[in-house]
C-alpha positions, -999 to +999 in steps of 0.1 A: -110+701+448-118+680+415-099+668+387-118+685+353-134+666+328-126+664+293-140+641+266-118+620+246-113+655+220-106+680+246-072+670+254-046+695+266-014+695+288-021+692+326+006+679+349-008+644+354-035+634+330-062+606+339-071+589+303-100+564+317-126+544+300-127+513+278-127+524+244-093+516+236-086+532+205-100+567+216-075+564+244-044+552+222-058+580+202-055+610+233-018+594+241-007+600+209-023+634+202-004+648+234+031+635+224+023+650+187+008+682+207+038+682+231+066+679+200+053+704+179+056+727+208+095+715+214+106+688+193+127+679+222+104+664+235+114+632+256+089+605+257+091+576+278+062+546+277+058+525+311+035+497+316+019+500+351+012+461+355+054+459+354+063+489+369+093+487+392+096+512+418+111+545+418+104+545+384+079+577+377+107+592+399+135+581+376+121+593+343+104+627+357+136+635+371+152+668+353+174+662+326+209+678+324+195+698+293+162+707+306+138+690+271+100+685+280+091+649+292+059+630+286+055+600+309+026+578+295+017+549+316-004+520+307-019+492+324-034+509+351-063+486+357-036+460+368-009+478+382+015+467+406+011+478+444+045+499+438+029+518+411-003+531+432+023+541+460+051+561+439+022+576+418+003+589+448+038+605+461+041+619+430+006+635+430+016+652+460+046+673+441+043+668+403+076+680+383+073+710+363+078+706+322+066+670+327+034+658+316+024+624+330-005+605+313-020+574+338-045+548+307-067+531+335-091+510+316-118+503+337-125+479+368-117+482+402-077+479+411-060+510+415-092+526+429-070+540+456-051+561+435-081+567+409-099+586+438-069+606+445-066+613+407-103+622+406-101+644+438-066+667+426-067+698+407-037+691+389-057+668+369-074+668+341-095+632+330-101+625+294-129+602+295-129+574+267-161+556+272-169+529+251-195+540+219-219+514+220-252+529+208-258+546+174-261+581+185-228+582+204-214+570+174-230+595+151-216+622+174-184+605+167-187+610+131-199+645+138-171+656+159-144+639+136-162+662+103-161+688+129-122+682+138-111+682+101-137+712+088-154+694+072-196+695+065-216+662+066-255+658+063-274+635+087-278+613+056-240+609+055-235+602+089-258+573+090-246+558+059-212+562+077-222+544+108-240+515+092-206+512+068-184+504+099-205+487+120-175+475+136-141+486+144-142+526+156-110+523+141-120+518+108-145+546+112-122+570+118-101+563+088-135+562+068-143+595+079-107+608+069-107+592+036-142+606+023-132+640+036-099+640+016-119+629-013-155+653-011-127+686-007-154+712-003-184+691-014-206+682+019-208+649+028-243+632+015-256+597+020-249+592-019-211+601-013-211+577+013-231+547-008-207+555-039-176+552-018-185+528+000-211+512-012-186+481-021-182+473+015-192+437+026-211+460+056-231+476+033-240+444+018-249+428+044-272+455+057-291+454+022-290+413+026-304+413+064-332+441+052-348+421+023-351+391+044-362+409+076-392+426+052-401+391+039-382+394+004-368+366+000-358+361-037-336+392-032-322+384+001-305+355-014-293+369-047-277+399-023-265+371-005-249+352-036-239+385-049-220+393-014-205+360-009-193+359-049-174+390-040-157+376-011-180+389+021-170+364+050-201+349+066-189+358+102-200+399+096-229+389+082-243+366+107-234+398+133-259+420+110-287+398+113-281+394+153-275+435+155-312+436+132-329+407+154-323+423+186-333+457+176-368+445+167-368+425+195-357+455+220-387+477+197-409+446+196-414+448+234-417+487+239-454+503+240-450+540+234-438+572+219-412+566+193-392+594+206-392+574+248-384+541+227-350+562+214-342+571+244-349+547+266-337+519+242-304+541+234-315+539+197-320+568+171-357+576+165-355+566+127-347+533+136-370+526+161-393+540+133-378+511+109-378+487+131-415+489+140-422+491+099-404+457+095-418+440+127-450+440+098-457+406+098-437+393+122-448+376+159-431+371+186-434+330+182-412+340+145-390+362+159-381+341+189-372+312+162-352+336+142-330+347+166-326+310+178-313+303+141-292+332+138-273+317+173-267+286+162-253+300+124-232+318+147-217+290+160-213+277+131-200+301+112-172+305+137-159+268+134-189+247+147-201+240+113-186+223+083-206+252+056-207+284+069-223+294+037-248+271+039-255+284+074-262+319+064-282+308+034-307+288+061-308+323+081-317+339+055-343+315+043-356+313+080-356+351+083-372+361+051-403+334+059-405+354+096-392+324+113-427+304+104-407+271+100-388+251+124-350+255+124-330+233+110-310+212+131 
């Protein structure tokens, strides 16, 4: 017997209900779309929030107890990574004879405490594990914004989607809300690259993409006006130094593949139009340049984050070092 698998969007109601994986707002996310699932069925409902790391025992027993009026519960547990001893005994009793009308949700967010009770989890067939991996390359995150269109019925071209995901670089978060907004607003319009650059087009991301392109392809004149133009409008230096290290690394990663661009995507968890971009601006470049480059773009990090007394002059020198291919030592 095995638990089933679910990805973060296939929640449902299971008895006890494994929510694993690192990516923290996906799994605040599937906690809060079963109590919301849960009420609508019985506004009854009865919630009660524990935090495994300060769970006392007896407690799962307390709560899942039935009631004298017989409401739903939903037990959400957090903390499960660092859980107390008493928690991994009372929840593997509790395994053994769940309650009925109780749903019990265990967030275990990765490492190895609690693996004792995770294997018992993963081995039960009154489980069911939402999985909430962390998105960390492009295409997971453009299947993100895929299934989220998907979610709210909404239609979105593969232009949109990657002016989407190079918007909100960042915070999944913030993704999610962008994806919500520009649905609202398109109604039944589908979602193009040029809905995407008018709505957003504004962002400081978007900015600094257009900054970190003209000085990776040597322009350097308009790198620095994009730069003034971005830093007039209030774009903080810290994002924009991450650009430049997210561009650096990609050319490096590119740089040092030989082969199909379709085996670079995939073995370099990239999307194949930008390995194709990153080998078009690796034009000019060596690896002498690029090494220098990214040594600069360190150090401005450093200094952008506190090290330095002008983070604005920091990114200005990036840039300059950037757009001349790293041909010129970095300053000190």
């Amino acid at each position: 017997m095995v638990a089933q698998k679910v990805p973060w969007h296939g929640v449902r109601e299971a008895p006890v209900v494994l929510v694993s994986g690192s990516e923290s707002y996906l799994a605040d996310r599937v906690l809060r779309e079963m109590r919301d699932r849960l009420r609508s069925a019985d506004p009854e409902l009865e919630v009660t929030d524990l935090d495994a790391s300060q769970y006392q025992p007896a407690q799962i027993f307390d709560y899942a107890s039935p009631s004298l009026f017989g409401e739903p519960r939903l037990i959400r547990i957090t903390g499960a990574e660092s859980c107390t001893d008493d928690f991994i005994d009372d929840a593997l009793r509790y395994l053994e004879n769940p309650v009925d009308d109780v749903v019990v949700m265990i967030r275990h967010g990765g490492g190895n405490r609690g693996k004792r009770l995770l294997d018992a989890l993963r081995t039960s067939d009154r489980v069911l594990e939402v999985e909430c991996a962390e998105l960390k390359k492009d295409v997971d995150r453009q299947a993100f914004v895929r299934t989220e269109c998907g979610r709210l019925n909404a239609r979105i071209e593969e232009g949109g989607v990657r002016a989407l995901i190079e918007a909100f670089a960042g915070d999944l978060g913030e993704l999610a809300a962008a994806v919500r907004q520009i649905v609202d607003d398109a109604g039944d319009k589908s979602i193009t690259k040029a809905l995407v650059d008018d709505y957003y087009g504004g962002r400081h991301e978007v900015t600094a993409f257009a900054v970190v392109d003209a000085a990776v392809e040597g322009r350097r004149g308009e790198a620095l006006g994009l730069l003034r133009h971005a830093l007039n409008t209030g774009a903080d230096p810290v994002p924009l130094i991450a650009v430049f290290a997210l561009k650096l690394r990609q050319l490096a990663k590119v740089g040092g593949f030989r082969g199909r661009t379709a085996d670079a995507a995939k073995e370099l968890g990239m999307q194949g139009w930008q390995v194709e971009n990153a080998r078009r601006s690796l034009s000019g470049w060596d690896e002498a340049g690029l090494g220098r480059a990214i040594l600069a773009v360190a150090a401005a990090d450093s200094q952008v984050k506190g090290a330095g007394r002008d983070p604005v002059y920091a990114v200005e020198n990036v840039v300059d070092i950037v757009s001349r291919r790293g041909r010129f030592p970095v300053s000190s």
